[in-house]
C-alpha distance (Angstrom), angle and dihedral (degrees) to the residues before:
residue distance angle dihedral
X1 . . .
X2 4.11 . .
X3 3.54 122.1 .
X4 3.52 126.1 -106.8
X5 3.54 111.3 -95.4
X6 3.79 119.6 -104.0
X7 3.55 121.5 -81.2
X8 4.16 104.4 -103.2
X9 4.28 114.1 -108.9
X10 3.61 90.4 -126.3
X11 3.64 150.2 11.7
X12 3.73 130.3 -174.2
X13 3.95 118.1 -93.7
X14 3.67 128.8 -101.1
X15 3.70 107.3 -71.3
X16 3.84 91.6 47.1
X17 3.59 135.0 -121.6
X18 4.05 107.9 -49.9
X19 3.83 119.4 -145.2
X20 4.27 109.2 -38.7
X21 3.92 116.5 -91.2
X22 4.12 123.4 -49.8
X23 3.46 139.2 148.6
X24 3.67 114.5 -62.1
X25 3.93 101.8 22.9
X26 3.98 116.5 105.8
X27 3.85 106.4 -112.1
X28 3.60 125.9 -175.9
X29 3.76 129.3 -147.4
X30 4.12 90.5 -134.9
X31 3.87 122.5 -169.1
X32 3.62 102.3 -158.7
X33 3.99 80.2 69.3
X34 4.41 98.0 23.6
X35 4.21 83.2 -132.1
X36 3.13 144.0 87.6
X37 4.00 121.6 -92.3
X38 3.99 136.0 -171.0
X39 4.06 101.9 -110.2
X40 3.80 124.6 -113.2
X41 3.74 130.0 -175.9
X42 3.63 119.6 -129.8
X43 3.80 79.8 -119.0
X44 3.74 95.8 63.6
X45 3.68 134.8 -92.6
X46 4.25 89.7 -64.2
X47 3.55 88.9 47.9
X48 4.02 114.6 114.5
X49 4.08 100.5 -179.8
X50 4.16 113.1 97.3
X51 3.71 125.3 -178.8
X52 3.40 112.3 -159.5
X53 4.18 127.8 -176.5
X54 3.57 117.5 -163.7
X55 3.88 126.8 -172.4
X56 3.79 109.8 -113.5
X57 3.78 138.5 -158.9
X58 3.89 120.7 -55.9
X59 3.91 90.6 -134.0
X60 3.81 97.6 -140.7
X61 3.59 100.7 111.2
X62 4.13 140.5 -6.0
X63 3.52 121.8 -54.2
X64 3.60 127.1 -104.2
X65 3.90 143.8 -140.9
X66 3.83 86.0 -106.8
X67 3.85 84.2 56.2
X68 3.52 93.5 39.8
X69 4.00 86.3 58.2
X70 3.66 99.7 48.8
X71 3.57 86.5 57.0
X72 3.42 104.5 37.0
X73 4.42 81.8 57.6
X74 3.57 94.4 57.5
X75 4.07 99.3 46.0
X76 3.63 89.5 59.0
X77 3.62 87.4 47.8
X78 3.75 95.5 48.5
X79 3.80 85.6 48.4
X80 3.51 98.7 52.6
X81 3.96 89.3 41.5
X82 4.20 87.2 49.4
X83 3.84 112.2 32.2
X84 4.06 97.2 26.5
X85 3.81 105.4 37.8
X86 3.68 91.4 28.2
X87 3.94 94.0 -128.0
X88 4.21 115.2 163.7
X89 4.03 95.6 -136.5
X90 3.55 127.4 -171.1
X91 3.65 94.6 -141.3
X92 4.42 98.0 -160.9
X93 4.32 118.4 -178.2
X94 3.59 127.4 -171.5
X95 3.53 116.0 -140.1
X96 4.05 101.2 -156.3
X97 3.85 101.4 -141.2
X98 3.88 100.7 158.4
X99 3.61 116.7 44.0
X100 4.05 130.7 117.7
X101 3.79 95.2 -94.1
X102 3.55 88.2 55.1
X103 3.59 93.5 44.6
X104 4.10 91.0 47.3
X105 4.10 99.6 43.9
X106 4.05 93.5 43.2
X107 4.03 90.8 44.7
X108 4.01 94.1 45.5
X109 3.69 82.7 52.9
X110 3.33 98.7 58.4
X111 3.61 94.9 44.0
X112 3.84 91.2 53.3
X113 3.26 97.8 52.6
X114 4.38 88.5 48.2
X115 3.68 83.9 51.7
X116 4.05 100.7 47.3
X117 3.78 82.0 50.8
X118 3.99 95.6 46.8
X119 3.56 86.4 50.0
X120 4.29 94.2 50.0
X121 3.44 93.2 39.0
X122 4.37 90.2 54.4
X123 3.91 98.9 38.1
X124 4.00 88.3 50.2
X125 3.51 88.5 51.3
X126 3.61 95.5 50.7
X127 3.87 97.5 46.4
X128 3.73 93.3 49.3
X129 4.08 87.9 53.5
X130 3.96 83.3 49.8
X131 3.68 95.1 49.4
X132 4.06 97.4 44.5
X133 3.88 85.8 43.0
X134 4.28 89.1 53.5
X135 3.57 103.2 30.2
X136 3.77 141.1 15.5
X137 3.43 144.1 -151.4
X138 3.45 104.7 -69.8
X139 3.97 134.1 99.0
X140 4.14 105.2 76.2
X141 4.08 115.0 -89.3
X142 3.53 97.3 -62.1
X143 4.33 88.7 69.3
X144 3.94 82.3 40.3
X145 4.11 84.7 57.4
X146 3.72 103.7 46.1
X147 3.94 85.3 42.2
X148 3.74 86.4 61.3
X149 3.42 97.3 43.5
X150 3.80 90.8 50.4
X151 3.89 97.5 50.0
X152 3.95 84.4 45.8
X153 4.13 92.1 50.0
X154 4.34 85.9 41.9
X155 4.12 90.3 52.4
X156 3.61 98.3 48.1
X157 3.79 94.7 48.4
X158 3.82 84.9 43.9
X159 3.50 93.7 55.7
X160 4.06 85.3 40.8
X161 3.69 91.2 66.2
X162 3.50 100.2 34.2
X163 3.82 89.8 58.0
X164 3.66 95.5 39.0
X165 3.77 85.5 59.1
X166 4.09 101.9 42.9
X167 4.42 80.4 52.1
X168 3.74 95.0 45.5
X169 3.59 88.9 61.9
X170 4.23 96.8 35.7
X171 4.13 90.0 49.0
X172 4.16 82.1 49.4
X173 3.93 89.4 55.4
X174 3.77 93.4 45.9
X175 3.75 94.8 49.8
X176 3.74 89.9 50.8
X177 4.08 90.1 38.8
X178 4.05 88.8 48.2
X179 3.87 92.1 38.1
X180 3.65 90.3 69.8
X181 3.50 97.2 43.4
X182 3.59 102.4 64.0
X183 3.37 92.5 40.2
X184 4.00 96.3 54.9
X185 4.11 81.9 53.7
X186 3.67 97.5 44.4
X187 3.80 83.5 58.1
X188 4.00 91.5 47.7
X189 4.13 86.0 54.1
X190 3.53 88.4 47.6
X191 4.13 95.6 51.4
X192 3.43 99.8 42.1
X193 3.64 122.5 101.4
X194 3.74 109.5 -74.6
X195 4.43 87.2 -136.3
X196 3.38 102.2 47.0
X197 3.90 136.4 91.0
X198 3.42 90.0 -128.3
X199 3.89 93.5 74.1
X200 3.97 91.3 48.4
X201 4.05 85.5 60.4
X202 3.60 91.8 50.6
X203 3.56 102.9 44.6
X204 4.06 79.7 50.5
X205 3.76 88.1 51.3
X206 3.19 92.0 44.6
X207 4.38 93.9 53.9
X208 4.07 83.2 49.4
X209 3.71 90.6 48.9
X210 4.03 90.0 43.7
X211 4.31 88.6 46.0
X212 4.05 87.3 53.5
X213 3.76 92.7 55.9
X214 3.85 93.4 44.8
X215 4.09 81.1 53.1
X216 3.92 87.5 55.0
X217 3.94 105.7 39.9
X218 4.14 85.6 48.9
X219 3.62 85.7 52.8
X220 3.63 93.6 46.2
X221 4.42 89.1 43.4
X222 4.01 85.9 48.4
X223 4.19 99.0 46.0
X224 4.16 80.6 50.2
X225 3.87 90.6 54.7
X226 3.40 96.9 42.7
X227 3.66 95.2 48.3
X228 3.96 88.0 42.6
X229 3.81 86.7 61.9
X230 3.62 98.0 53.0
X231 3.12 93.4 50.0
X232 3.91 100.0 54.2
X233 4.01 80.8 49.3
X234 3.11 88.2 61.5
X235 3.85 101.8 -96.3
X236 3.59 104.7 121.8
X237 4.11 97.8 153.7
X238 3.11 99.7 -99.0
X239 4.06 149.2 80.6
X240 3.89 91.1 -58.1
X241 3.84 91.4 55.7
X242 3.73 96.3 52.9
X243 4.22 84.6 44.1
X244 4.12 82.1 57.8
X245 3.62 99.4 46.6
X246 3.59 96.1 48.6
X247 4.27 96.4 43.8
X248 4.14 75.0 49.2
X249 3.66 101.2 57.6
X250 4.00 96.7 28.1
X251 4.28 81.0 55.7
X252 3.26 85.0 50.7
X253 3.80 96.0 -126.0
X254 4.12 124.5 133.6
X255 4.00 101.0 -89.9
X256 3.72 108.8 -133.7
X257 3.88 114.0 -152.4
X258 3.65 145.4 103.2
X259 3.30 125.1 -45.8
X260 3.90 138.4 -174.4
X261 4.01 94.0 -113.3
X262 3.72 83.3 49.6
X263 3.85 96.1 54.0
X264 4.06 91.1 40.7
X265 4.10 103.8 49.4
X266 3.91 73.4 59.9
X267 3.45 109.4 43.6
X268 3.75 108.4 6.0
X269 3.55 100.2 130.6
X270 3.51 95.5 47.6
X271 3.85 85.1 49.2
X272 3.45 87.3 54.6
X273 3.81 96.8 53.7
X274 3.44 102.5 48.6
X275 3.64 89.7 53.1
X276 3.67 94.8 47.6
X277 3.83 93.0 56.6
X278 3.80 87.6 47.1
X279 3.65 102.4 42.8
X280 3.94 108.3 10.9
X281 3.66 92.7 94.3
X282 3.79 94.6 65.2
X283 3.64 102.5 53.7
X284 3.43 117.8 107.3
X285 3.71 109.7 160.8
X286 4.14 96.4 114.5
X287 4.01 86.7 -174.8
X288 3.38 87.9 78.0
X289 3.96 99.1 67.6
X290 3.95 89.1 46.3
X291 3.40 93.6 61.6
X292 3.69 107.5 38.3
X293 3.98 80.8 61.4
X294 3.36 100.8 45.7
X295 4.13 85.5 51.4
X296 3.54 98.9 57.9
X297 4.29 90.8 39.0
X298 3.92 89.6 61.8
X299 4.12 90.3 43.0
X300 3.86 83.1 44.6
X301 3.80 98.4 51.9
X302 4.09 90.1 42.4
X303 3.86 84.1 55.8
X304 3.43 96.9 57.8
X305 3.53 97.7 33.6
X306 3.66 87.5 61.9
X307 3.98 92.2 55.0
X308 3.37 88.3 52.1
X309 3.94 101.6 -113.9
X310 3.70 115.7 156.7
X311 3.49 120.6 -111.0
X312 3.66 123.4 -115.0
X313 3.43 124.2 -102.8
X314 3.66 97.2 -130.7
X315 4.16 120.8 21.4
X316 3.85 107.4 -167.3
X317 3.72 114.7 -166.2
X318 4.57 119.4 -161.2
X319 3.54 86.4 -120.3
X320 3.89 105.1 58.3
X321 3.99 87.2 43.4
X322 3.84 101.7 52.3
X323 3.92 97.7 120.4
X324 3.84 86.4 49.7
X325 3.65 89.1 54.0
X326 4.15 96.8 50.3
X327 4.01 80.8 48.5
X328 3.54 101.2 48.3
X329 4.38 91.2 45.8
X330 3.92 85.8 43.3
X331 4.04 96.0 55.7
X332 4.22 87.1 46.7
X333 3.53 88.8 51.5
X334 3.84 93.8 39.7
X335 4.45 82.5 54.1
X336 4.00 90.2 55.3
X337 3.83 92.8 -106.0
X338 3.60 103.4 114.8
X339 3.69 138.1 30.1
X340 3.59 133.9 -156.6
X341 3.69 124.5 -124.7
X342 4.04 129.1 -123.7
X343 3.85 79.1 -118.8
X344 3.76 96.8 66.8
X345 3.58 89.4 -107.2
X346 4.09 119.1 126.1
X347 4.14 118.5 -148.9
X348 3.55 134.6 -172.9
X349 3.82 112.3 -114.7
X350 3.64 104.5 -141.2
X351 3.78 98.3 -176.4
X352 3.64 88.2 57.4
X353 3.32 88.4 51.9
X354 3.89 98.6 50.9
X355 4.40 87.8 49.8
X356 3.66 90.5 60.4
X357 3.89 88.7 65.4
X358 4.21 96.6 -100.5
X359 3.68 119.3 132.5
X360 4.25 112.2 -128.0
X361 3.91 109.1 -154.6
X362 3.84 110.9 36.6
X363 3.47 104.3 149.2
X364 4.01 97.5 46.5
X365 3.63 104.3 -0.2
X366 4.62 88.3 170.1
X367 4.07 78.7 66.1
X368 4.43 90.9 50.9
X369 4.21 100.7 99.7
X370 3.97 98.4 21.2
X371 4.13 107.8 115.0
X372 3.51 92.2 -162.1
X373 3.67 98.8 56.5
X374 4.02 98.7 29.7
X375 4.36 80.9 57.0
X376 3.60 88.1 51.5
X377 4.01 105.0 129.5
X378 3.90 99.8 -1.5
X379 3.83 122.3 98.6
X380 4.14 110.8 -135.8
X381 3.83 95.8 15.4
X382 4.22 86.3 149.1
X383 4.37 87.8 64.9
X384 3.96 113.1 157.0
X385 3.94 92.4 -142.8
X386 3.89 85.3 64.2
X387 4.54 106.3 102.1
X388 4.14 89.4 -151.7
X389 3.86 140.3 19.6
X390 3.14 103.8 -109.7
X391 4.17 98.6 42.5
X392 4.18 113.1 116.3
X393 3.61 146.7 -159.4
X394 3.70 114.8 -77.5
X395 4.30 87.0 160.3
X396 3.43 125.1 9.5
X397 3.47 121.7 -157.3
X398 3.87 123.6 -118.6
X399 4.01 117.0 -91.8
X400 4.18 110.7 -166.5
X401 3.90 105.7 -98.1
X402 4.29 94.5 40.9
X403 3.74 129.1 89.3
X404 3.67 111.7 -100.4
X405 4.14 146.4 -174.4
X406 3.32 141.9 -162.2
X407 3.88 124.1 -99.5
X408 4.20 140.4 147.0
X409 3.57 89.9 -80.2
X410 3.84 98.4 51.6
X411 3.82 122.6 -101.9
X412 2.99 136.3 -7.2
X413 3.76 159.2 66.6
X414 3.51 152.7 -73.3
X415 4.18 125.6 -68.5
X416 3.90 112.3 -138.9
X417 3.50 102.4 -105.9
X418 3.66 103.4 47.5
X419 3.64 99.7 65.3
X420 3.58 95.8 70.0
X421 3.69 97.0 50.9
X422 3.33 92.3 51.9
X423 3.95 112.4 44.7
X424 3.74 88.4 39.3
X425 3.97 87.0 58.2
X426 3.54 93.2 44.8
X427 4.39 85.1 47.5
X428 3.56 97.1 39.4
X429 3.96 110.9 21.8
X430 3.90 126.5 -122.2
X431 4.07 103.0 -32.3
X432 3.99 130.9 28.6
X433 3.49 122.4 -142.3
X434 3.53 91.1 -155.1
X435 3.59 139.2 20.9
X436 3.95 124.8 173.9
X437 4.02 138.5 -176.8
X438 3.65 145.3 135.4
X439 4.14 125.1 -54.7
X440 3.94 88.1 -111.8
X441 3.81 92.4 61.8
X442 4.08 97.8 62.9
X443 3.35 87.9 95.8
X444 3.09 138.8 55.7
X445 3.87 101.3 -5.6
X446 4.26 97.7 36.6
X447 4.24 88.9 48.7
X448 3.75 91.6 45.4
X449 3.51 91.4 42.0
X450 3.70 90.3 54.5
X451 4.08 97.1 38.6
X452 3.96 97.1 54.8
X453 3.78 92.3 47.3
X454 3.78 93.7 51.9
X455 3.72 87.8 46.1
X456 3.57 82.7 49.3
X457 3.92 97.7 57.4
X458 4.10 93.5 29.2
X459 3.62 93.4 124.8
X460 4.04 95.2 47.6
X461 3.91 82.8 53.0
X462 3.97 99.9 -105.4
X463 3.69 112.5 174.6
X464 3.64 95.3 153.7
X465 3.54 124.1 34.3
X466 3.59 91.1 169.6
X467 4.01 125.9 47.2
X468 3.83 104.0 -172.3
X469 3.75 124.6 15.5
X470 4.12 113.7 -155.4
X471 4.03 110.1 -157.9
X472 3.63 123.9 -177.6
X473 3.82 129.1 -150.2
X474 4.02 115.9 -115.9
X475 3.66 125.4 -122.3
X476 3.65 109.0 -111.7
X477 3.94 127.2 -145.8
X478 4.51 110.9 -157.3
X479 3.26 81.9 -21.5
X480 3.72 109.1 -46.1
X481 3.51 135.6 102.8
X482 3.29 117.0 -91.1
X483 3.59 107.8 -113.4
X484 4.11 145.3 159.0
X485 4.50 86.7 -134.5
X486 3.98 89.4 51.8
X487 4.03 90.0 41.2
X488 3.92 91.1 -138.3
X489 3.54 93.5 132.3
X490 3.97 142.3 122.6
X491 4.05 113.5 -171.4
X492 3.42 130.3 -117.1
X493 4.13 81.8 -130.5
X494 3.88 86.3 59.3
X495 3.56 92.7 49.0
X496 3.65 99.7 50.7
X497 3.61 92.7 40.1
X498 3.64 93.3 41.9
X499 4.26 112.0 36.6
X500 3.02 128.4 -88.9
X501 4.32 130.0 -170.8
X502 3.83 117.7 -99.3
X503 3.90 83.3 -139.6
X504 3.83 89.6 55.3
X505 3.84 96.3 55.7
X506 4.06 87.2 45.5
X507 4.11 83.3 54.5
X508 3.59 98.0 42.5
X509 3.90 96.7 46.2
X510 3.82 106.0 27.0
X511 3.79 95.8 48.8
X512 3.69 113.1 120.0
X513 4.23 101.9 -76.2
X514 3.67 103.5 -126.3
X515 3.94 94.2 44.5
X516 3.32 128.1 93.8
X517 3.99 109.1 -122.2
X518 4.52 121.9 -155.6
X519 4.28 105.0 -131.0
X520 3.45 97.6 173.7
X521 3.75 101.0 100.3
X522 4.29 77.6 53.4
X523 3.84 98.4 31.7
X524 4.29 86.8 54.0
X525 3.94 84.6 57.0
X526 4.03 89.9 41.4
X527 3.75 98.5 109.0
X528 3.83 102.1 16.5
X529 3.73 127.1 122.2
X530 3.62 116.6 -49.8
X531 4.00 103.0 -73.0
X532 4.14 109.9 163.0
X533 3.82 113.3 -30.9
X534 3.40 122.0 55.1
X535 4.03 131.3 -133.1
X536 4.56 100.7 -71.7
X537 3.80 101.3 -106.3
X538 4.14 74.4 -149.5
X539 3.81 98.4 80.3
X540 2.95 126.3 73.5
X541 3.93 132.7 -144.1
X542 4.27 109.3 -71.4
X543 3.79 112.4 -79.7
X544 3.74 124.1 -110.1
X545 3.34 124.0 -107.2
């Protein structure tokens, strides 16, 4: 017996489809259908009112000119939508303010900065031992100053070494770590059918994956050069170098040796990882993570402010919408599509889903299947408690060192994907006219996005939360995406406070939407000398932490 055919990605919305495409009726290129369709509200073809939920930043770091793009695209859109068709849109942003990248960057920082100080704190001790040990307190307050200035020169060349050392081994253990990585995906690329889209997305995957271990074996070439130098300065890490720094500053002379900024404009972020696995575990300050966000929000907003994009009319942030979250997982769960784990943990069951006649995968259904892509953005994707391979987190449960809440299933937090489903129902209501984001979130976090808030509504009959789905192209660097994991990035802060051409914001912005567009001919001249546009009297000066 044959099996029913597939449920279709999209149909058109109540009303029907008016009379096809011509000048002067709104059409949308839509990816649930890859074409271009005449637009109808969920109200009807007389209706005016729009709600409209686009994916915001992930506040973990500064935003980009890839970012800047994105939502550069959709304000014109909006625009056109509000002042030229006359449309009343409910314009509704997430601001993603709890999410493992967040959780990661703003913990690593913390530990950094505990670790810079550990290391201080020990050298200083050491080279005051040294220096009472050697000398005394005798010879008048000029001795007492070149003493100081010579236990001072001995500690930071200390702590030089002693760093260069603990990142020597962590930049090792990444190169290894990444090694592995990009060579599991190359073989993915490889294995994949040689017609399908799914093989393009690898072999994509597997040039990002390829880029991020260049990254770490020139950090690893660069920590072994700068330590080389040292050490033919004399600076070998050990006894002699802190004997050298001292002479150095007690001659009066500029020391030359290595230092901890040195070691960590290198290595940094392999710094950072080693000491996360070591250390993560026992932080438990959560008012860290709050604030790391709400840092990079404010420089966010003053970045788009200054390029003149309109601000939404509702920002939602994770951590205001918590008990909408618990509600939103508990209703899947309560429809039989999603299951929570003996861990605590609560996943979406996407087989279930697929037997109660919904279709998994609508925005790129080549990606649906792929581990490498569906993993794409979420730490432990691979978990054992999970029934299938393609299942994810709806509620993760807490870990020590991350920010947590309580729900039915114990503690925890929120998965990536299930925050947008559920603060833009709670915004918007039960279906979205519109819903917009970047290329690279199709799949996984679009599909999911769409899956758990069908499952959601199954027993009101929703087979489309989402009516037209706006996707913009990224802006690619040699070739790769430009992109805060791949570190290929200039910001739009640099640009503005730099210069930047007139004719490269016309390329970046007014590109075709859905295409990708190359800025490194403009991105190379990002910060230069002042060429035609002058720093934005708009933004102000970089925000505090």
């Amino acid at each position: 017996m044959a099996s029913p055919p597939p449920p279709p990605r999209w149909h058109p919305p109540e009303g029907g489809l008016p009379e096809p495409p011509h000048a002067g009726r709104l059409c949308l290129y839509n990816s649930l259908v890859d074409d271009k369709v005449p637009f109808v509200p969920q109200g009807g073809p007389a209706s005016k009112r729009i709600t409209w939920y686009a994916c915001g930043p992930t506040v973990y770091d500064s935003a980009h000119m890839g970012h800047a793009r994105n939502y550069v695209t959709f304000d014109v859109l909006r625009r056109v939508m509000e002042d030229y068709f006359g449309y009343n849109v409910l314009y509704v942003m997430n601001v993603t303010d709890v999410d493992d990248k967040i959780i990661l960057r703003a913990r690593r920082a913390h530990l950094v900065e505990a670790w810079r100080a550990e290391l201080s704190a020990a050298a200083q001790a050491a080279a005051a031992t040294a220096s009472s040990v050697n000398g005394g307190a005798d010879g008048g307050a000029a001795a007492t100053t070149t003493r100081a200035a010579a236990e001072a020169a001995a500690a930071e060349a200390a702590a030089g070494a002693a760093a260069a050392a603990y990142a020597t081994e962590a930049v090792a253990s990444a190169a290894a770590r990444q090694a592995k990585k990009a060579e599991e995906i190359l073989a993915q690329a490889a294995a994949a059918p040689a017609d399908g889209r799914a093989k393009a997305d690898l072999a994509t995957a597997a040039k990002n994956e390829a880029h991020k271990l260049a990254r770490v074996e020139q950090a690893a070439a660069q920590l072994a050069a700068i330590v080389a130098s040292a050490a033919a300065a004399g600076d070998g890490g050990d006894g002699a170098a802190v004997a050298a720094a001292a002479a150095a500053a007690t001659a009066g002379a500029s020391p030359s040796f290595l230092t901890v900024d040195a070691v960590m404009a290198v290595a940094g972020d392999q710094v950072a990882e080693r000491l996360d696995a070591e250390r993560g575990a026992a932080v438990r300050d959560q008012a860290i993570y709050r604030a790391h966000a709400a840092r990079y929000e404010r420089e966010f907003f003053e970045d788009t402010d200054a390029l003149g994009v309109r601000r939404p009319d509702v920002t939602t942030r994770v951590c205001e919408h918590i008990p909408e979250v618990v509600s939103y997982v508990a209703a899947i769960v309560a429809q039989g599509m999603a299951y929570a784990s003996p861990g605590g943990s609560v996943y979406f069951d996407v087989a279930a889903f697929r037997a109660k006649g919904h279709a998994y995968g609508k925005c790129k259904p080549s990606a649906v299947g792929v581990a490498a892509l569906a993993s794409e953005g979420e730490a432990d994707f691979a978990s054992a408690e999970k029934r299938g391979a393609a299942d994810f987190a709806l509620w993760k449960a807490s870990r020590p060192g991350e920010p947590a809440w309580p729900s039915p299933w114990g503690s925890g937090r929120p998965g990536w994907h299930i925050e947008c489903s559920a603060m833009a129902s709670a915004v918007c209501g039960a279906r979205l006219d519109v819903h917009s984001g970047g290329e690279d979130l199709k799949f996984p976090h679009h599909d999911n996005e769409l899956a758990q808030a069908e499952a959601h509504g199954h027993a009101d009959g929703c087979a489309q939360w989402v009516n037209y789905f706006l996707h913009s192209g990224h802006l690619e660097i040699e070739g790769l995406k430009m992109s805060k994991s791949l570190k290929n990035f200039v910001t739009i802060r640099c640009v503005f406070l730099g210069s930047f051409p007139r004719l490269g914001f016309f390329f970046f912005f007014f590109s075709t939407r859905r295409g990708d567009c190359s800025g490194l001919a403009f991105v190379r001249r990002a910060c230069a000398p002042p060429l035609f546009l002058p720093p934005s009297p708009l933004l102000p000066p970089p925000s505090s932490p």
